[in-house]
Structure formats: C-alpha cells, structure tokens
C-alpha positions as a LaTeX table, in Angstrom:
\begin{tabular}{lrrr}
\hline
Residue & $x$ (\AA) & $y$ (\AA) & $z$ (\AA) \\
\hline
Unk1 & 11.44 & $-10.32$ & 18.45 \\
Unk2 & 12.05 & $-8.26$ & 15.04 \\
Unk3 & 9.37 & $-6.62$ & 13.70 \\
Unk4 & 8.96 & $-8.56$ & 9.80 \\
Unk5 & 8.47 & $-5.08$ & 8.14 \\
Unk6 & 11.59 & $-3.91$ & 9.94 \\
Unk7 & 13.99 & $-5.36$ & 7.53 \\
Unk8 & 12.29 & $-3.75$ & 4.83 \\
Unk9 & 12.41 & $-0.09$ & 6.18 \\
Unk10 & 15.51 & 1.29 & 3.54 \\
Unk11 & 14.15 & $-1.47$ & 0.70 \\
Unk12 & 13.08 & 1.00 & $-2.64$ \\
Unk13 & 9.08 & 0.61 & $-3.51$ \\
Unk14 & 10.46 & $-1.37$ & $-6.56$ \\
Unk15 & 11.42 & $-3.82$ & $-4.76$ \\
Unk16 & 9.00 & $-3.48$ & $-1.56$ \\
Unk17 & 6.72 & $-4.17$ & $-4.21$ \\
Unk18 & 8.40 & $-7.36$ & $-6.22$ \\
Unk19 & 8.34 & $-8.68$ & $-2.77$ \\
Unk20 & 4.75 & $-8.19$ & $-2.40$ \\
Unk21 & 3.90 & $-9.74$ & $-5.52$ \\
Unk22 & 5.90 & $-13.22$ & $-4.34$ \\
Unk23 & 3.45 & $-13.19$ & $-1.18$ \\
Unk24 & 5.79 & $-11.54$ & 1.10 \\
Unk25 & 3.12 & $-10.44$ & 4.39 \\
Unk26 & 6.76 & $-8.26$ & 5.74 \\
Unk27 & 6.94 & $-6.14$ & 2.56 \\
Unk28 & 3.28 & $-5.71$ & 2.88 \\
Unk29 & 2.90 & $-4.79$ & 6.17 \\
Unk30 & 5.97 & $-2.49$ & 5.13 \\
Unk31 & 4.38 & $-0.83$ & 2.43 \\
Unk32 & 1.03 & $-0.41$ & 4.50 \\
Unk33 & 2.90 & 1.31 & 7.53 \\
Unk34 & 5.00 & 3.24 & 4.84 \\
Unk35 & 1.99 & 4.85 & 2.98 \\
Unk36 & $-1.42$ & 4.14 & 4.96 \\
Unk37 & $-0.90$ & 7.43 & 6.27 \\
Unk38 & $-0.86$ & 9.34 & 3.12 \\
Unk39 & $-3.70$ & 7.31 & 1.18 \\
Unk40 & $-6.08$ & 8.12 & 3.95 \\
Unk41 & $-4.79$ & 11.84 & 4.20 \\
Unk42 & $-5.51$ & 11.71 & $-0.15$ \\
Unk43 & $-8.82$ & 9.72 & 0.39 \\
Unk44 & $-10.59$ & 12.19 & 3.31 \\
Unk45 & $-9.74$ & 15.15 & 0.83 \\
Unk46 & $-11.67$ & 13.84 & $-1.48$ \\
Unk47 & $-14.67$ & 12.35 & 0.98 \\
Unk48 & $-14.42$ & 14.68 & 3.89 \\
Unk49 & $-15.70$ & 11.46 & 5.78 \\
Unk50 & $-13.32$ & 9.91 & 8.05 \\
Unk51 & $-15.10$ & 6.59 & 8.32 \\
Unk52 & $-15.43$ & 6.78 & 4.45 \\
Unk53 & $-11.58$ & 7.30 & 3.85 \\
Unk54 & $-10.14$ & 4.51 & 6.45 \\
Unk55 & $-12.46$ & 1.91 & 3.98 \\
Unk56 & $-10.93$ & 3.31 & 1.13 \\
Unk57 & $-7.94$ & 3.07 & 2.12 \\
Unk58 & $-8.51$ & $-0.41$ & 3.68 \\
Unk59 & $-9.57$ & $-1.12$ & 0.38 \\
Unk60 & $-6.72$ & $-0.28$ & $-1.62$ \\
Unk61 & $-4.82$ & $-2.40$ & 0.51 \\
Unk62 & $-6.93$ & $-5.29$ & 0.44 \\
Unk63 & $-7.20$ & $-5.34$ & $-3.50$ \\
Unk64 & $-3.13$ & $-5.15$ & $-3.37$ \\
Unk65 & $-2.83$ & $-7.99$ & $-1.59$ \\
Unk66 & $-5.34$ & $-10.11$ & $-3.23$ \\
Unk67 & $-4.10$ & $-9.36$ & $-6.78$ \\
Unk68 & $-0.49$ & $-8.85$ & $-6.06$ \\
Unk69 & 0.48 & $-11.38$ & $-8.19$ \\
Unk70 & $-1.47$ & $-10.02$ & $-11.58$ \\
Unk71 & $-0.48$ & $-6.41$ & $-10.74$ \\
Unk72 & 2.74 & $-4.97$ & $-12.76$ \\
Unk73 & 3.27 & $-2.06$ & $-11.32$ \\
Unk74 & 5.28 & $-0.10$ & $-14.15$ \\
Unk75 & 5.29 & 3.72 & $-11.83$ \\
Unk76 & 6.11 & 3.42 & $-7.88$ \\
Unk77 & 4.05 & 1.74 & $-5.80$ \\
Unk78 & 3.43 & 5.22 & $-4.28$ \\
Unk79 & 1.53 & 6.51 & $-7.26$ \\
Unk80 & $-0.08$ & 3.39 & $-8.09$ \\
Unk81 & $-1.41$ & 3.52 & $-4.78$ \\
Unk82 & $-2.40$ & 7.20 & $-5.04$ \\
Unk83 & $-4.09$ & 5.98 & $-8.27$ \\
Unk84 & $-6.17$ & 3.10 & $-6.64$ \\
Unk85 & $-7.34$ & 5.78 & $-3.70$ \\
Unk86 & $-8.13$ & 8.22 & $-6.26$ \\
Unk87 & $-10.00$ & 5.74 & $-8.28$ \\
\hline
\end{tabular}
C-alpha cells in the first residue's frame, strides 16, 4: 500500500500547506517528514538539549495541526516553521 505522504513528495510548500489547512493528515505527514529534520537540527542549536528540541519540535507540529485552519501562512511553510521553532 502507498504511503499517503507519497503523493505529495514534488507538491510546492504552498500548496503542501493549503492542503494542510483543509485537514489533509497526507500533506501533514508530508510536511513533517519533509522538515522535522531541520526544525530539530534549528531547535538543539538553540537548547543544546536533545530531549528539549524533539518537544519543540513536536510542538510546532502539534500547534500546526491544531490551528491549521486559522493559520495564513503568507512566507513558506519552511520559514514559518523556522519561525514557530525559533519562537
């Protein structure tokens, strides 16, 4: 079976992230195997912790998901996420 995220591998954060905001769990998962990596490379440079950065980073996902449909992203979803871990 196909993973869901699969058919959004080539899809732009634009609309990764118009997809997200309709509820879409594919184009999450998508943009969480697409950038968890980073967010927690961003968030231990700042915390030196690794325990510390994986619940930053699990919380930047978490608030994405449960406000994705009040958040306008008007810069990629890359830097808004950057923003969220920084914040």
């Amino acid at each position: 079976m196909l993973d869901k995220s699969a058919q959004y591998t080539n899809t732009d954060d634009e609309k990764l992230f118009s997809f997200i905001e309709k509820g879409d769990k594919g184009a999450f998962t998508q943009a969480y195997d697409r950038y968890h990596k980073l967010l927690y490379v961003l968030a231990y440079r700042y915390l030196m912790n690794a325990d510390m950065a994986e619940d930053v980073v699990q919380h930047v996902f978490a608030r994405l998901w449960e406000f994705r449909s009040e958040l306008h992203v008007g810069i990629s979803l890359k830097n808004y996420l950057f923003t969220m871990t920084k914040n």
